[in-house]
LUMNU-752421 format. One record per residue (C-alpha): x, y, z; residue in three letters. Coordinates in pm, 1 decimal. Each point is the difference from the previous one (the first is absolute). Layout:
// residues N
SITE,X,Y,Z,ala
...
END
This chain:
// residues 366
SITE,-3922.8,4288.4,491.2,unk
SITE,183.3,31.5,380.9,unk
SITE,-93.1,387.5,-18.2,unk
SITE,-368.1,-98.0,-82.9,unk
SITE,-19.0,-191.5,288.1,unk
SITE,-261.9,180.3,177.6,unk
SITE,-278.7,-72.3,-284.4,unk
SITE,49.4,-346.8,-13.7,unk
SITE,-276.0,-190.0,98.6,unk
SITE,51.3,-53.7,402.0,unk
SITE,16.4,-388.7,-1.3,unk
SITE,290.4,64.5,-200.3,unk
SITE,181.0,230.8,215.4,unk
SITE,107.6,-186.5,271.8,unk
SITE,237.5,-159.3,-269.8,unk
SITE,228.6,317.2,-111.8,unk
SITE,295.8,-111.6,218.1,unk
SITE,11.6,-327.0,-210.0,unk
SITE,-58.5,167.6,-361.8,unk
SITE,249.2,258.3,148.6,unk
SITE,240.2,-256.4,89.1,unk
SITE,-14.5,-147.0,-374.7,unk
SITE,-45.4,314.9,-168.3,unk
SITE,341.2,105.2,158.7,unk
SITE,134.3,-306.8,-63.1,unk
SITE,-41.1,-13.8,-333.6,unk
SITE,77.4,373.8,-128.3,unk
SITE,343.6,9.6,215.2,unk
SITE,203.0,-318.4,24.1,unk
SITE,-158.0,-193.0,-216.3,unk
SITE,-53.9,172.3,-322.3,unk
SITE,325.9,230.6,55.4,unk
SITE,220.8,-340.6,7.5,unk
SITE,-172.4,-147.2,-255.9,unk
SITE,46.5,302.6,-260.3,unk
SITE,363.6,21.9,86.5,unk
SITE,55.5,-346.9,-88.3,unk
SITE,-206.3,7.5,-307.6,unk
SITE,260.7,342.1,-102.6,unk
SITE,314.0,-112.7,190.4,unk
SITE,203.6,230.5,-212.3,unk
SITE,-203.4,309.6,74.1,unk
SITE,187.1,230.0,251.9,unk
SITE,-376.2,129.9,103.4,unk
SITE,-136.6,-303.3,177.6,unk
SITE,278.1,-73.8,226.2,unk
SITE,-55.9,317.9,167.8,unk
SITE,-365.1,4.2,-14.4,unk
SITE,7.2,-366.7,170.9,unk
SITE,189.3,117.2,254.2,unk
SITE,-222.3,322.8,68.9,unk
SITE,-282.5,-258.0,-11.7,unk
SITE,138.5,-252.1,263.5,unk
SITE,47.7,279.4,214.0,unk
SITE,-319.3,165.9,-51.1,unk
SITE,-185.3,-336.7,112.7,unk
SITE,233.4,-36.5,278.6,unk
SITE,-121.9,295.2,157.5,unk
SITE,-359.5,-84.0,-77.2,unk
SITE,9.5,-315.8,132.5,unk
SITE,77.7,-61.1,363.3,unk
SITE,327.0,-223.2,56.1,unk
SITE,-107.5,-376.9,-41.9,unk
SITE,-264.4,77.4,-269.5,unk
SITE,236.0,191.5,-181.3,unk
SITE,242.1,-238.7,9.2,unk
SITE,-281.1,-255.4,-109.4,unk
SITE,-109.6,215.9,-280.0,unk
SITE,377.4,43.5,-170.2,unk
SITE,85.9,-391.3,51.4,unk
SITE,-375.9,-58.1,-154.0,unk
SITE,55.9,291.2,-277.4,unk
SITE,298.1,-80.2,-130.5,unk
SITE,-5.4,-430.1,-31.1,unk
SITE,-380.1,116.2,-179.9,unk
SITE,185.1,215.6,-243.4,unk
SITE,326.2,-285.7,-18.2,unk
SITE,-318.3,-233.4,-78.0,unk
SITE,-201.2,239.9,-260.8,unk
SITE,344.9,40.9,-141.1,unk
SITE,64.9,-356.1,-74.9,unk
SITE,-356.4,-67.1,-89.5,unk
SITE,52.7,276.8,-260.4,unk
SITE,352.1,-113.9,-156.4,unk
SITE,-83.8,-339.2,-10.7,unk
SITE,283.4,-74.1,286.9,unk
SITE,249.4,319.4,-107.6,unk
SITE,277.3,-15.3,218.1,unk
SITE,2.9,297.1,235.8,unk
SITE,190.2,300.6,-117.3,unk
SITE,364.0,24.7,133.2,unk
SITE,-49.0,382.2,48.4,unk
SITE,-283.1,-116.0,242.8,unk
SITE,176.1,-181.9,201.1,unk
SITE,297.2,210.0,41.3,unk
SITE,-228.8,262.8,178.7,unk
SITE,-179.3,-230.8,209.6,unk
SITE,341.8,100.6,290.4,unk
SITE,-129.3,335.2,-102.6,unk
SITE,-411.0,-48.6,82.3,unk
SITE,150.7,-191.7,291.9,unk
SITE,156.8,259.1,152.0,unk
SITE,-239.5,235.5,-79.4,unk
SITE,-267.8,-172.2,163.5,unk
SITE,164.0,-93.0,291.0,unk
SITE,38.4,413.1,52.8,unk
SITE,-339.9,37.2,-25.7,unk
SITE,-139.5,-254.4,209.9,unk
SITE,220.2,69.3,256.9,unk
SITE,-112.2,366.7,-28.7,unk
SITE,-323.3,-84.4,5.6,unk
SITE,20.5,-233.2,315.8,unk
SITE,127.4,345.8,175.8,unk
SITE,-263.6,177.6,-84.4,unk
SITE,-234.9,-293.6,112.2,unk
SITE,165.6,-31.5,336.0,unk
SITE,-8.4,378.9,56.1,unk
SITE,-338.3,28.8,-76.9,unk
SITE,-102.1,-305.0,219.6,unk
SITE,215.9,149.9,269.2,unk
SITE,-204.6,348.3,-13.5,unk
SITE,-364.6,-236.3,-35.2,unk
SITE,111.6,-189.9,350.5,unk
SITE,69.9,372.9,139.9,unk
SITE,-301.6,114.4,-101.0,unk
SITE,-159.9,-295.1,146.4,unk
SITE,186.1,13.4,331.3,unk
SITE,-107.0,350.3,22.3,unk
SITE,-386.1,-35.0,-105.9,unk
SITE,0.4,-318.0,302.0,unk
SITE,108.0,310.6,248.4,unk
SITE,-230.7,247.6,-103.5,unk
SITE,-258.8,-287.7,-10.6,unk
SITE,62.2,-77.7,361.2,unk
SITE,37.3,325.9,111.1,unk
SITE,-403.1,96.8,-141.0,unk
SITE,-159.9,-333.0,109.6,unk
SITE,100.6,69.0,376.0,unk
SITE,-245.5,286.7,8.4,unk
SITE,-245.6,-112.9,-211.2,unk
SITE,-27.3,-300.5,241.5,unk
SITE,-39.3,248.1,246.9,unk
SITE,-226.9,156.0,-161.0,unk
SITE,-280.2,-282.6,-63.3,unk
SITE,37.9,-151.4,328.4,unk
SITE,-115.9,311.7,154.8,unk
SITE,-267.9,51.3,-264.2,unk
SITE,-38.8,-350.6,73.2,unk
SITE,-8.9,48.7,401.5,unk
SITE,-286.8,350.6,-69.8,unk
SITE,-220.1,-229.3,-227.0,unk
SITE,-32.4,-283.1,301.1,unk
SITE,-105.2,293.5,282.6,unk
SITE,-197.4,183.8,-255.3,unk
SITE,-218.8,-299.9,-60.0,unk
SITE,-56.9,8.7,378.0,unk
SITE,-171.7,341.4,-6.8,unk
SITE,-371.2,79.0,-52.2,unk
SITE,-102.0,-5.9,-377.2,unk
SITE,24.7,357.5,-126.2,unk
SITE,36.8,171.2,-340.0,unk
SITE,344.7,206.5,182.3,unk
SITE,73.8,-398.4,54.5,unk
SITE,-17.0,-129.2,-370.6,unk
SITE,132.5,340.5,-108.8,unk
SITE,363.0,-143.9,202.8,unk
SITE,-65.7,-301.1,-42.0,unk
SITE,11.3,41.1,-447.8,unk
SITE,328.1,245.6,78.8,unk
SITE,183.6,-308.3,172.6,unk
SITE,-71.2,-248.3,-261.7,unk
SITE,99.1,243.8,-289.6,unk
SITE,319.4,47.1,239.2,unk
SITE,53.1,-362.7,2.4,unk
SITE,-56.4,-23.1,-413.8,unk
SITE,277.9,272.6,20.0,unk
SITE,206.1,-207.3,188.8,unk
SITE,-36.3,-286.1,-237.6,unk
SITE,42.4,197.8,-317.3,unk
SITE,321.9,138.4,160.9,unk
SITE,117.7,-371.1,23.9,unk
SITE,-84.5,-89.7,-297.5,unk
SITE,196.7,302.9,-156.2,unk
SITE,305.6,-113.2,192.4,unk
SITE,-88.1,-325.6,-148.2,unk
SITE,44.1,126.4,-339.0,unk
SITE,359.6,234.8,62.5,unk
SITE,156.9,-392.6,99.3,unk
SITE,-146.1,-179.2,-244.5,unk
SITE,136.2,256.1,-229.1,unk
SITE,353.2,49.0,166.0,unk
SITE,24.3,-349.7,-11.9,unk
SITE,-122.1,-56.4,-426.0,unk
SITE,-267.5,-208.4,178.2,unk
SITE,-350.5,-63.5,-215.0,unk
SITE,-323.9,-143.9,115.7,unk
SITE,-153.6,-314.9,-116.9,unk
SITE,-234.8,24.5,-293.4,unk
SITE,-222.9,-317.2,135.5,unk
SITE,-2.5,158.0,394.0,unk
SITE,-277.6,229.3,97.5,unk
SITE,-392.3,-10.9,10.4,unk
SITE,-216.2,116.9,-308.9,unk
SITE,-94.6,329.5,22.7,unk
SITE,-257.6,248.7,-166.2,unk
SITE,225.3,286.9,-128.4,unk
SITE,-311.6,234.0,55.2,unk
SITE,8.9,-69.5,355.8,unk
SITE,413.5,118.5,-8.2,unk
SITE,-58.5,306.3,-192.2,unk
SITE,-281.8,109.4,271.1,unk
SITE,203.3,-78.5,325.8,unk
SITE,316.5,192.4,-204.8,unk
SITE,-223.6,287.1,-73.2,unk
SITE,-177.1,-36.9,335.7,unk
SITE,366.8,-37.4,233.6,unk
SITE,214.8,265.7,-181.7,unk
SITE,106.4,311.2,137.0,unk
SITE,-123.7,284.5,-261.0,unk
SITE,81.2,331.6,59.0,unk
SITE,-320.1,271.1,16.1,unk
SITE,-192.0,-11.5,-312.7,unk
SITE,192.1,-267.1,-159.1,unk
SITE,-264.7,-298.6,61.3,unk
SITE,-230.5,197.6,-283.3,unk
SITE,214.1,-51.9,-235.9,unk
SITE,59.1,-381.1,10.6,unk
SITE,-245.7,-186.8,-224.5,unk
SITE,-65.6,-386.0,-23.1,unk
SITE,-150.4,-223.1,-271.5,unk
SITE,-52.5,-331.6,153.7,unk
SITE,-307.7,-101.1,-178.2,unk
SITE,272.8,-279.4,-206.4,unk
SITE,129.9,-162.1,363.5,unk
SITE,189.4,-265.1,24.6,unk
SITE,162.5,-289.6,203.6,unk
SITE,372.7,-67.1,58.4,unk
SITE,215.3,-227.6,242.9,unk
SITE,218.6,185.6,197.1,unk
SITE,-12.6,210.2,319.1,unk
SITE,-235.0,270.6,43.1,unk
SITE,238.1,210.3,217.2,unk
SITE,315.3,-18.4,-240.5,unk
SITE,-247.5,107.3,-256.7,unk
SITE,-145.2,276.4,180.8,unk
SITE,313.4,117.6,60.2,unk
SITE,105.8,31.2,-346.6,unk
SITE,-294.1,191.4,-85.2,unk
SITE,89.4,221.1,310.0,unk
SITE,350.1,44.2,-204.6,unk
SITE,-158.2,73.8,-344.3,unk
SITE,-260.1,247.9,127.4,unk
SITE,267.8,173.8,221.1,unk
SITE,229.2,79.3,-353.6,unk
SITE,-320.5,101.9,-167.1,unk
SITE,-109.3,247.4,220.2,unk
SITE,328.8,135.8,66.3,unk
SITE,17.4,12.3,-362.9,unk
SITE,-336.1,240.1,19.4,unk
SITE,99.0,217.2,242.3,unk
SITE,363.9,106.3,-130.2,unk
SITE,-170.4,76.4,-361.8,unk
SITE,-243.0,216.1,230.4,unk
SITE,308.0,169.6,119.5,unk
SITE,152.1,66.4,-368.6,unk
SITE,-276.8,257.8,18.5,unk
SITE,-355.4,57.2,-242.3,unk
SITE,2.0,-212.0,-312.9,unk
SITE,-346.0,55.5,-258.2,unk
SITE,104.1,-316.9,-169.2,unk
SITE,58.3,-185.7,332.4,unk
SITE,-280.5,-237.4,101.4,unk
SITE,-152.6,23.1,282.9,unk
SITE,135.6,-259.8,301.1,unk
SITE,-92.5,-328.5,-6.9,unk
SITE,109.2,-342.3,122.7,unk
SITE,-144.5,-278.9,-111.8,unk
SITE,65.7,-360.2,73.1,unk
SITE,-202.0,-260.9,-232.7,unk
SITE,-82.8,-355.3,-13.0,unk
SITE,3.3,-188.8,-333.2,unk
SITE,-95.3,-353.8,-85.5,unk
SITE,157.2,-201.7,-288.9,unk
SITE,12.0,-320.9,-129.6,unk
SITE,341.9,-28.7,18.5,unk
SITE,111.0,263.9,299.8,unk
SITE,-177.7,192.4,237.5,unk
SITE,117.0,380.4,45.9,unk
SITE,29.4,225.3,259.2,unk
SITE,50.5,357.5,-176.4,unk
SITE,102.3,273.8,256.5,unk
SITE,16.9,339.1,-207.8,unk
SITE,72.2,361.4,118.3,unk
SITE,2.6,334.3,-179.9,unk
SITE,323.9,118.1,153.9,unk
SITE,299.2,99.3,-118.0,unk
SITE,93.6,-278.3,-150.5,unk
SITE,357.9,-201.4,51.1,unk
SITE,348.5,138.1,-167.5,unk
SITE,77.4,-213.4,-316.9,unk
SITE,357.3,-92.3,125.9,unk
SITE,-100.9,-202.5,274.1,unk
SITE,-315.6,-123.6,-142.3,unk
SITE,158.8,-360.8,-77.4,unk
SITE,120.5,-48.2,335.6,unk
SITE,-276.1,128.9,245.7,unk
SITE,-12.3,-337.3,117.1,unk
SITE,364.8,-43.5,141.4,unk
SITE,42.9,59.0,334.2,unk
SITE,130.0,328.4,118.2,unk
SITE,-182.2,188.5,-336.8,unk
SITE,-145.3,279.6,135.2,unk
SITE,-123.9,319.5,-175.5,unk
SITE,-1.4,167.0,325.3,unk
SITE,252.2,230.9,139.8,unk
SITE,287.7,-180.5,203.8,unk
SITE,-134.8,-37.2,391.4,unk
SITE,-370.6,-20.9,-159.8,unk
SITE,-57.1,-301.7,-138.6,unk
SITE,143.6,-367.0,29.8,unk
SITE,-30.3,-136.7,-328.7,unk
SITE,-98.7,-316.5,146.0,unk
SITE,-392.0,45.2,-18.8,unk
SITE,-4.1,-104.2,-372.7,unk
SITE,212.6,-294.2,1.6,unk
SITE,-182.8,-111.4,322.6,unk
SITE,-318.3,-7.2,-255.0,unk
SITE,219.9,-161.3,-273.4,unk
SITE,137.0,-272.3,269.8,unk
SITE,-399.9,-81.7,144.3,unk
SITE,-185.2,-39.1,-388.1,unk
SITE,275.2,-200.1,-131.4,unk
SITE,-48.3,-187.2,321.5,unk
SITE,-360.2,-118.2,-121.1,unk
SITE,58.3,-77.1,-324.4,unk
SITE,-50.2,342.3,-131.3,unk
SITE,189.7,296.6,-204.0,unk
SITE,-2.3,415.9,69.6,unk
SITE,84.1,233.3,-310.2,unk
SITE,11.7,342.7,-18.8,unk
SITE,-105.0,261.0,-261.0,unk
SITE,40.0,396.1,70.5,unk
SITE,39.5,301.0,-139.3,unk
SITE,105.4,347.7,61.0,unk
SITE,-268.6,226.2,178.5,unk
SITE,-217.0,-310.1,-177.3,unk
SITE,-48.3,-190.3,297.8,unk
SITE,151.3,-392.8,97.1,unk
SITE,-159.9,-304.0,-47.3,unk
SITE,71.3,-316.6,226.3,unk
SITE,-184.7,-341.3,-162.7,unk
SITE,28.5,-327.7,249.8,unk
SITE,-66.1,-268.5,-209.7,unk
SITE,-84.5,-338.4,249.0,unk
SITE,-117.6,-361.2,-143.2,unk
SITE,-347.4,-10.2,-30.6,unk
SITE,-125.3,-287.4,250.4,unk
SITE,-289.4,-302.5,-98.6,unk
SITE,-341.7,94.4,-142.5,unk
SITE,-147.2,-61.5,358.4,unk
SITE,298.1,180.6,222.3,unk
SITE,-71.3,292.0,-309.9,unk
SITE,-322.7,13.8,95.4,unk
SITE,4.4,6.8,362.0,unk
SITE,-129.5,-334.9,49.4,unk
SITE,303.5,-189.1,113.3,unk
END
């Protein structure tokens, strides 16, 4: 049911940490302690209790794992009793409990290492993205106070078309400027595991976002014909517009990537010909955004994890890895999920499933 998470419906998914939580709870300390009292003369279940008690410790991080063995085992000790009509507990039982003791306090104190390590290399990263952070905003300051300063004595000159010609350069050098910001933005909210608040943010028409993506982004020559969009089924979210636009920057930049290496894998009759295509679908439970490619498609092995940071299916020195979690960490923000379906030389699919907003902010009237 965990694995399926991704078709439940998406009121229900913001709850798969808590049926995850009891899921786990059940199937490892619980049910494993309860079968070995149940066979206390088996020499199966002592060993497959203690695999099991170790298994959730390293599931669970250290207090809820502690929480989930104490609550585990007095559930089974309970069902037990229950069951036997107030058996006393078996005496083989209880002479391993020094044993699962022991055990357990290996593990946890394992797993506490690996916690603080991994919290020591988070607060590097951190320390580092705050550096690089400061070191980029110094210029970019620079940079809009003098487009800034040529704005102000532009709008002292005679009206011209040479004059509004500047003028529109400056302000797309200042939306450059803000866009850059709001990119570092995102690197130290993701260094530092931060999320943004489902309930902050204006309502926005997604149809509005994809044009202003489509509009702002850098395509290489003849790469703009390729790019479709089906809008007619717009929508509204809450959330910013920027963030948003920015993940849409991310998706088409893997898509047409995607279109120009399988253009570089050489002539292909069966191969169809390029195409982008981001979509907008309505739904009474969800609204989708559905950004397709016909490239080549992303290698099975990493499939399952092309949202974790540092996933990249770019050479080393190419590409980050961070673009995709970036787009993971902003939808979950608002409320919503991202999935991901490809195949090889069969093109990817990215779905961003969001809430779907009031009959009046669904239909623009809000």
């Amino acid at each position: 049911m965990i694995a399926a998470k991704n078709h439940w419906p998406i009121d229900m998914r913001r709850h798969v940490l808590a049926v995850s939580y009891a899921a786990l709870l059940y199937c490892l300390p619980f049910f494993s302690t309860l079968m070995l009292l149940m066979n206390a003369e088996s020499s199966v279940w002592p060993v497959v209790a203690i695999a099991s008690l170790i298994v959730a410790v390293q599931l669970y991080d250290v207090p809820n794992g502690i929480a989930a063995v104490v609550i585990g085992v007095l559930a089974a000790m309970g069902v037990f009793l229950i069951v036997t009509d107030g058996a006393p507990l078996p005496a083989a039982w209880l002479e391993m409990l020094p044993v699962y003791g022991a055990v357990l306090a290996a593990a946890f104190a394992l797993r506490h290492m690996q916690a603080s390590e991994v919290a020591e290399r988070e607060n590097e990263a951190a320390a580092l993205a705050d550096q690089v952070a400061h070191e980029c905003r110094t210029p970019l300051a620079g940079i809009r106070l003098e487009a800034d300063g040529c704005e102000w004595l532009l709008s002292r000159l005679p009206e011209s078309a040479a004059r509004q010609k500047i003028i529109g350069s400056i302000r797309r050098m200042q939306q450059h400027v803000t866009s850059a910001n709001s990119v570092i933005d995102l690197m130290l909210g993701n260094a530092g595991d931060a999320h943004s608040d489902g309930d902050a943010g204006d309502l926005q028409r997604m149809s509005s976002i994809v044009l202003t993506a489509v509009e702002r982004y850098s395509f290489r020559p003849d790469e703009r014909g390729i790019v479709r969009m089906e809008l007619e089924e717009d929508f509204s979210f809450k959330g910013s517009d920027l963030l948003m636009t920015h993940v849409l920057f991310n998706l088409m930049q893997n898509g047409l990537r995607a279109i120009r290496e399988r253009a570089l894998e050489g002539e292909d009759e069966r191969a169809p010909e390029p195409n982008l295509t981001i979509a907008l679908k309505r739904g009474e439970n969800r609204n989708s955004i559905i950004v397709s490619d016909t490239g080549l498609g992303i290698p099975p092995q990493i499939i399952d994890s092309v949202f974790a940071p540092y996933v990249t299916t770019q050479r080393i020195g190419v590409g980050t890895g961070l673009g995709l979690s970036f787009c993971r960490m902003i939808v979950e923000g608002i409320g919503g999920t991202i999935t991901c379906s490809s195949r090889a030389n069969g093109g990817t699919r990215f779905i961003i499933d969001l809430p779907v907003m009031n009959h009046a902010a669904q239909s623009g009237e809000a």
